[in-house]
C-alpha positions in Angstrom: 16.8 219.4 51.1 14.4 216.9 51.5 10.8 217.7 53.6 10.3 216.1 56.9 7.9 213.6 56.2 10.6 212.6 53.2 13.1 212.5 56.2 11.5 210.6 58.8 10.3 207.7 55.6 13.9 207.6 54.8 15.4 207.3 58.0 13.5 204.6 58.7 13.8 202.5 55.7 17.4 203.1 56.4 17.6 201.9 59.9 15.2 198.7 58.8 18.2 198.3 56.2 21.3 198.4 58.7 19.6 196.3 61.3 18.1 193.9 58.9 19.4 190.7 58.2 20.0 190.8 54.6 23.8 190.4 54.3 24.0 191.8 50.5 22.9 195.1 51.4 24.0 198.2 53.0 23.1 201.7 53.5 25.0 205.0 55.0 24.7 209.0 54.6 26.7 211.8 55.8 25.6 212.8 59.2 24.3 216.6 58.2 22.5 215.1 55.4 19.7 211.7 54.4 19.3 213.0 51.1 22.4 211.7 50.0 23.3 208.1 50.2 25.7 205.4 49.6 24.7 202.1 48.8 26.5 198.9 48.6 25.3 195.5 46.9 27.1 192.5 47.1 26.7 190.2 43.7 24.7 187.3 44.6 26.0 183.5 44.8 26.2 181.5 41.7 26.4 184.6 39.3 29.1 186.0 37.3 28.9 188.6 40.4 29.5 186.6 43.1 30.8 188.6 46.1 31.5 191.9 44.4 31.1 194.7 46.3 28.8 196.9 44.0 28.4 200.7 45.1 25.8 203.0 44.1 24.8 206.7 45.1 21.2 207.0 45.8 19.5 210.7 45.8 16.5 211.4 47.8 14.3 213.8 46.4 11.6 216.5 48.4 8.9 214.8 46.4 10.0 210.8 48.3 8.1 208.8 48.1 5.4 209.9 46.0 8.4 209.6 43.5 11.7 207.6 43.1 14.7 208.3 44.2 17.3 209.2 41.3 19.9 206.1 41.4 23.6 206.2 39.9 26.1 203.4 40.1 29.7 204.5 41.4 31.6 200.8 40.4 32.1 201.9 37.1 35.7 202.0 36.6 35.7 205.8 36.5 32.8 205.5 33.4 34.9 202.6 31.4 32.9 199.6 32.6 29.1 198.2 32.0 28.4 195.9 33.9 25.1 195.2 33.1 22.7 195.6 29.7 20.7 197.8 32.0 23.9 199.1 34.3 25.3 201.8 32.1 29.4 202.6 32.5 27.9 206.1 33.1 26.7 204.8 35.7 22.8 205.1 34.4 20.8 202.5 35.8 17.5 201.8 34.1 14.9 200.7 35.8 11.3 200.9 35.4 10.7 201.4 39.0 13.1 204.3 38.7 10.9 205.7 35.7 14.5 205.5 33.9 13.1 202.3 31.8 9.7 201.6 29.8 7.8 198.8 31.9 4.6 196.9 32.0 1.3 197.9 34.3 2.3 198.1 37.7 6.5 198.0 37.0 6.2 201.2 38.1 6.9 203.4 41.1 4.7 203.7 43.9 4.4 204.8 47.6 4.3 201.7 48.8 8.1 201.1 47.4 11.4 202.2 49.3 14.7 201.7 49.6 14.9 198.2 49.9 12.1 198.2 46.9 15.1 199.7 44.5 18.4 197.8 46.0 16.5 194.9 45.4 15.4 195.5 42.2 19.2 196.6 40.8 20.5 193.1 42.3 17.6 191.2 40.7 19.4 192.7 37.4 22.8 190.2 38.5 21.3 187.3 37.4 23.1 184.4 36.2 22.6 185.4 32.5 22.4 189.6 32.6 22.8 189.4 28.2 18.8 188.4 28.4 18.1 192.0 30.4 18.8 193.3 27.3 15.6 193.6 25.3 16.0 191.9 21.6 17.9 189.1 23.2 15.4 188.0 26.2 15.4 183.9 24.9 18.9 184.0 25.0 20.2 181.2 26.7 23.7 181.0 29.2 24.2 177.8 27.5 24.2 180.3 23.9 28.7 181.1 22.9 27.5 184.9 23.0 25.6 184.7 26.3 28.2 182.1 28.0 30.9 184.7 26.8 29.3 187.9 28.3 28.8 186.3 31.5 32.2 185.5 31.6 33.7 188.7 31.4 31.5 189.7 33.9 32.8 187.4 36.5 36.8 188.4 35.1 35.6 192.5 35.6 33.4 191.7 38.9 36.7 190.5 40.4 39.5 193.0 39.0 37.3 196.2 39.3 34.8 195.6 42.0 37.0 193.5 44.6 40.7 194.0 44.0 40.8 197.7 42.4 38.6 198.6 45.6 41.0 197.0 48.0 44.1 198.0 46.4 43.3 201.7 46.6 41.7 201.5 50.4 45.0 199.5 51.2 47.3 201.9 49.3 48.9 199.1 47.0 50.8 200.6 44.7 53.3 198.3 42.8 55.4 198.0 39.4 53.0 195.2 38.6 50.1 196.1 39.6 48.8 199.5 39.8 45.8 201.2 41.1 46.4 205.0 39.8 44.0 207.3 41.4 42.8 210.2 38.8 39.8 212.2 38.0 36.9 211.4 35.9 38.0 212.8 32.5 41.4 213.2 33.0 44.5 211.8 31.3 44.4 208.0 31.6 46.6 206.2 34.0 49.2 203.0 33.3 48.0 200.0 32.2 48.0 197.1 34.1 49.3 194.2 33.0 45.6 192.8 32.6 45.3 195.5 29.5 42.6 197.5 31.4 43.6 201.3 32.7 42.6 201.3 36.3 40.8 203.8 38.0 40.6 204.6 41.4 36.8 203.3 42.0 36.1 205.9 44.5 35.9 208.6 42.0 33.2 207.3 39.7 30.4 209.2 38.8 30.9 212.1 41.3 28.6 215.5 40.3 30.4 217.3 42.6 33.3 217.0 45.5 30.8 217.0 48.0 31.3 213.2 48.9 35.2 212.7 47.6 36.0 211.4 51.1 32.6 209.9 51.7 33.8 206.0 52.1 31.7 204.1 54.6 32.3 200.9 53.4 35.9 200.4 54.1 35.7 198.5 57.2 32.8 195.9 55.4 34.9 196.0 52.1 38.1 194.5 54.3 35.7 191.5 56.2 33.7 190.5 53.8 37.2 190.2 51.4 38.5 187.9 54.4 35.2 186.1 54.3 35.1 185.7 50.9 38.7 184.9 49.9 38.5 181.5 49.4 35.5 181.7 47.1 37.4 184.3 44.9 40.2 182.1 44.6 38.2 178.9 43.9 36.3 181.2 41.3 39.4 182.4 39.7 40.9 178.3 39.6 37.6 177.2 38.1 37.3 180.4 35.2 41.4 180.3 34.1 40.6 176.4 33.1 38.2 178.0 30.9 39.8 180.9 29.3 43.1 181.3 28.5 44.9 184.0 29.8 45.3 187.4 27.2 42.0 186.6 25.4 40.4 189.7 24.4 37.1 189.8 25.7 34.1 188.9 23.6 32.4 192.4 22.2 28.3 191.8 22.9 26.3 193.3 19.8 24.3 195.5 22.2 27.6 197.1 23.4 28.7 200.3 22.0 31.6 203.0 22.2 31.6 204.6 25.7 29.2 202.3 26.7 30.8 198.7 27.1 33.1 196.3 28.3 36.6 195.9 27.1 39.8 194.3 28.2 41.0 190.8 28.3 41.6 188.0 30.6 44.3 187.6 33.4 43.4 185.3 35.9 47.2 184.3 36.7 47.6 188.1 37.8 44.2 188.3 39.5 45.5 185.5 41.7 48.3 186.8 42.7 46.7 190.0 43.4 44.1 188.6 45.7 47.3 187.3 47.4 48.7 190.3 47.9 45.7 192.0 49.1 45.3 189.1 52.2 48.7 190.2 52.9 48.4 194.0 53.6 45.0 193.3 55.1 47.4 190.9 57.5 50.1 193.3 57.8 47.5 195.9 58.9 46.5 193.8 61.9 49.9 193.3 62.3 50.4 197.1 62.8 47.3 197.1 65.6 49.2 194.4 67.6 52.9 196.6 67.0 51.8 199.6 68.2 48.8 198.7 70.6 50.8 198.4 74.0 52.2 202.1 73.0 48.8 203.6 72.7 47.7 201.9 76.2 50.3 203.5 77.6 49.6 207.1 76.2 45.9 206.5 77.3 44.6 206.4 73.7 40.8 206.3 74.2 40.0 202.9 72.3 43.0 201.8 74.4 41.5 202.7 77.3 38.1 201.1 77.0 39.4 197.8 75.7 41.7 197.1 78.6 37.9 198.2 80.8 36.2 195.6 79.1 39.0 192.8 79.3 39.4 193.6 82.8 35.2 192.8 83.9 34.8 190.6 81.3 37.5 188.3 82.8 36.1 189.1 86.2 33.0 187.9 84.8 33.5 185.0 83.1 35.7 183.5 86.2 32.9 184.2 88.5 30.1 182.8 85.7 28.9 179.4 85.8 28.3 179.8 82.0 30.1 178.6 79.2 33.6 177.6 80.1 36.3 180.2 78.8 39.3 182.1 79.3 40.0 185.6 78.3 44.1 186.6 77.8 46.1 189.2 76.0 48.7 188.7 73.9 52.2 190.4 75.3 49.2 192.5 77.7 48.3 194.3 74.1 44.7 195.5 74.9 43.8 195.2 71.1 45.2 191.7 70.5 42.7 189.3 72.4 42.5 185.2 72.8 39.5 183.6 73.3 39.5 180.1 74.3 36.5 177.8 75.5 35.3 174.3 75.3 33.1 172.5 72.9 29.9 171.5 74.7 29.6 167.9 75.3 26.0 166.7 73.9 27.7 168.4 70.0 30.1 167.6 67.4 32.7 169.5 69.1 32.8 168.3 72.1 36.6 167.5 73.2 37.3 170.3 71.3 39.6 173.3 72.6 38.3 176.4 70.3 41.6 179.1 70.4 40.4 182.3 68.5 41.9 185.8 68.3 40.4 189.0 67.9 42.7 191.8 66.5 40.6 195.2 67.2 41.4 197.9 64.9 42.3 201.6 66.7 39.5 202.8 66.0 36.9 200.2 67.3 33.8 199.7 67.1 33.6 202.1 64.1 35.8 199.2 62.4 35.4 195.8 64.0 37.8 193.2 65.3 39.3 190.4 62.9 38.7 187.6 64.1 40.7 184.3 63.4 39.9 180.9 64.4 43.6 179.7 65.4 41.9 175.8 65.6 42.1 174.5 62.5 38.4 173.2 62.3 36.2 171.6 59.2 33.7 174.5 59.4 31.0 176.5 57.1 31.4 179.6 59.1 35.7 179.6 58.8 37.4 180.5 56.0 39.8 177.7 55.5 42.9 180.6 54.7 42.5 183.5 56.0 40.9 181.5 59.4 38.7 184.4 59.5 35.1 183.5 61.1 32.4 185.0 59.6 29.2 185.8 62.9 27.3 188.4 63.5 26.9 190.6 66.6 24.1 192.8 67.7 25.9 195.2 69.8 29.2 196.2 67.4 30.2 198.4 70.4 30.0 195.8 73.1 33.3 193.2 72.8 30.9 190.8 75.5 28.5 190.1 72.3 30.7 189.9 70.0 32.3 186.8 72.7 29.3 185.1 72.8 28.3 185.3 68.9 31.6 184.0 68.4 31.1 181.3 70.6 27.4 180.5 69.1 28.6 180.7 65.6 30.9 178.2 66.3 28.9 175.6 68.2 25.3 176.0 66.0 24.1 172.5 64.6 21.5 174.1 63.5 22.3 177.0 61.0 19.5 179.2 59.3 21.0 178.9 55.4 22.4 182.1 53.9 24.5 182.0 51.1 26.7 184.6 51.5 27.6 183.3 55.5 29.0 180.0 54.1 32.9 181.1 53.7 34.3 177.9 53.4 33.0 176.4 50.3 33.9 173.0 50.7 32.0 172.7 53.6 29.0 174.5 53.0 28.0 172.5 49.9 28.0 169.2 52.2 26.3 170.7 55.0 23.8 172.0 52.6 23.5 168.9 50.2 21.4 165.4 51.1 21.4 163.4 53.9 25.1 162.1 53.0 26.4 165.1 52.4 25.5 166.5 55.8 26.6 163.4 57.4 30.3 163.8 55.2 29.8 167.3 56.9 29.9 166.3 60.5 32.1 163.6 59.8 35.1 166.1 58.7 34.1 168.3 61.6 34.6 165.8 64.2 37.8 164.4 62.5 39.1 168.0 62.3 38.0 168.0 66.2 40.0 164.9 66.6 43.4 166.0 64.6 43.1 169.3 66.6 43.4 166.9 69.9 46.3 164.5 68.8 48.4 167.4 67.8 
């Protein structure tokens, strides 16, 4: 167990992490106990990690913070992955800070560190050339075949095992092509799929004990941020199967080593598809909400319940309002299907514009959040140009008023503070985040898409 003042420095550090702004990072525990954490990363932007969803177990000892926590990465493909020179696939990670790693003066821990101090640390290790962590080959350059090659299978690995396998087993997708077998850690290995790699279920690595086995508290962000991200997986996957052909072996780095390493070869062509596949159930989940959702209002389902409450005075509300100009409806009178519509303010680049968006909210609401999918097909950084899905940010999860209004100001902002992973639609963020011209390409597309939107 860990002491109180251990308890009341962690619980802070982790309610600084959950309200923070950071979007790569996230923090949960089990209710009973801090000591025992979960701990998601998410690769940074122009990396062979882009976007992958990166989990880690965190143990908080009696003696925090007057010593580190004892760190162990779970997205290891059941011990048969290293994704990292410093990232072990038994889930090792060695840090200095972590006193798991030799370091120079003052590379080690101290009270003054956290958290934050370690999270950050392990994603400073996802760099755009991780074969330099690895000491002996620091002047190695990306541009070097050997470096260039490691980083590559990195990206192929960061999508199969940290994204898809991940989905696939949350969403139960279970197929003759593509299977997602869940077994134990040193158990009898499961079919291979037709990338050549066994896969694991990704929940199961590194577990000590069964303790945490249904511990998942990431499913909810694991299925937005995928919606978010899709079109940035896809583009990624386009861009990397030009490059490699499809049933090359991977490249085997001279610091790699039995038990220890990275094997498998490329499949892009079947990554593709999978990603696919995985929009589909994650659709044909939201379907199921809107089936079933006039049922459980009629049985009195809680969430039922309070979602037809807050239609019903939010509607009041906004009719009596002299605020923005909007209409609440349901769809078929489903209580968990809601349209948004409102106006684009006149003095901005979508004004003329008639927004439609619809919020599909899961049963069990606000521990998962609504989808929500921009029906007018606009030019926009903050709208995934497939799945529609707009990626905002509410303060008050539980409250379906904030999340209207954060829609509505995510929508309209000319002004956007730049974070990398909030720009879901790549084409557009790298004009409204280039030069002068670029921005003005930016606006130009939005008020054309504005303008196409009218005319149809």
């Amino acid at each position: 167990m860990v002491n109180n003042t251990s308890t009341i420095r962690i619980l802070r550090e982790i309610k600084e992490l959950q309200t923070g702004s950071d979007l790569s990072l996230a923090v949960a525990h089990l209710d009973q106990d801090v000591s025992n954490l979960r701990c998601l990363i998410i690769g940074p932007p122009e990396t062979p990690y882009e976007f992958g969803l990166f989990e880690f177990k965190v143990k908080v000892g009696p003696a925090y913070p007057s010593q580190p926590p004892t760190v162990r990465c779970l997205t290891t493909n059941s011990g048969r992955c290293r994704f990292n020179p410093n990232i072990y696939a038994c889930g090792k990670v060695c840090l200095s800070i972590l006193g798991t790693w030799r370091g120079e003066r003052g590379e080690q821990w101290s009270i003054a560190q956290g958290l934050e101090s370690v999270l950050i640390s392990i994603q400073s290790l996802m760099s755009c050339n991780p074969y330099e962590n690895e000491p002996g080959f620091e002047t190695t350059k990306i541009s070097d075949k050997e470096a260039g090659e490691y980083a590559q299978k990195i990206h192929h690995e960061t999508l199969r095992i940290t994204v898809l396998q991940r989905l696939e087993q949350l969403l139960q997708i279970d197929d003759d092509d593509h299977t997602t077998t869940v077994v134990a850690l040193n158990t009898a290995p499961a079919d291979s799929d037709d990338d050549g790699v066994k896969e694991h279920h990704s929940s199961t690595d590194g577990k000590e004990d069964g303790t945490d086995l249904e511990f998942s508290p990431f499913t909810d962000l694991f299925k937005r941020r995928f919606l978010w991200y899709y079109d940035a997986y896809i583009k990624s996957i386009d861009s990397a199967s030009t490059k490699v052909k499809d049933g090359k072996q991977f490249e085997h780095a001279p610091f790699e080593y039995s038990s220890n390493e990275m094997r498998g070869k490329y499949a892009y062509t079947s990554l593709r598809t999978r990603f696919e596949r995985v929009w589909q159930a994650l659709e044909a989940e939201k379907n199921t909400w809107t089936k079933n959702g006039k049922q459980l209002l009629t049985d009195q389902h809680g969430t039922a319940m309070n979602l037809q409450h807050q239609f019903d005075s939010l509607r009041s509300y906004y009719a009596a309002s002299d605020g923005p100009s909007l209409e609440l409806g349901l769809v078929d009178g489903n209580p968990f299907v809601w349209t948004l519509t409102f106006f684009g303010p006149y003095d901005t680049d979508l004004s003329g514009a008639i927004v439609n968006v619809r919020l599909h909210f899961p049963f069990d609401f606000p521990e998962e959040q609504p989808r929500v999918t921009v029906l007018t097909p606009l030019f926009h950084h903050r709208i995934s140009p497939t799945t529609k899905a707009l990626c905002y940010f509410p303060n008050k999860l539980y409250d379906v008023q904030n999340h209207i209004e954060s829609i509505m100001a995510t929508i309209v902002d000319e002004t956007p503070s730049y974070d990398p992973r909030a720009l879901v639609n790549p084409d557009a963020s790298v004009l409204l985040w280039g030069d002068d011209n670029c921005k003005k390409t930016y606006r130009r597309k939005l008020r054309r898409s504005v303008i196409d939107c009218d005319e149809l």
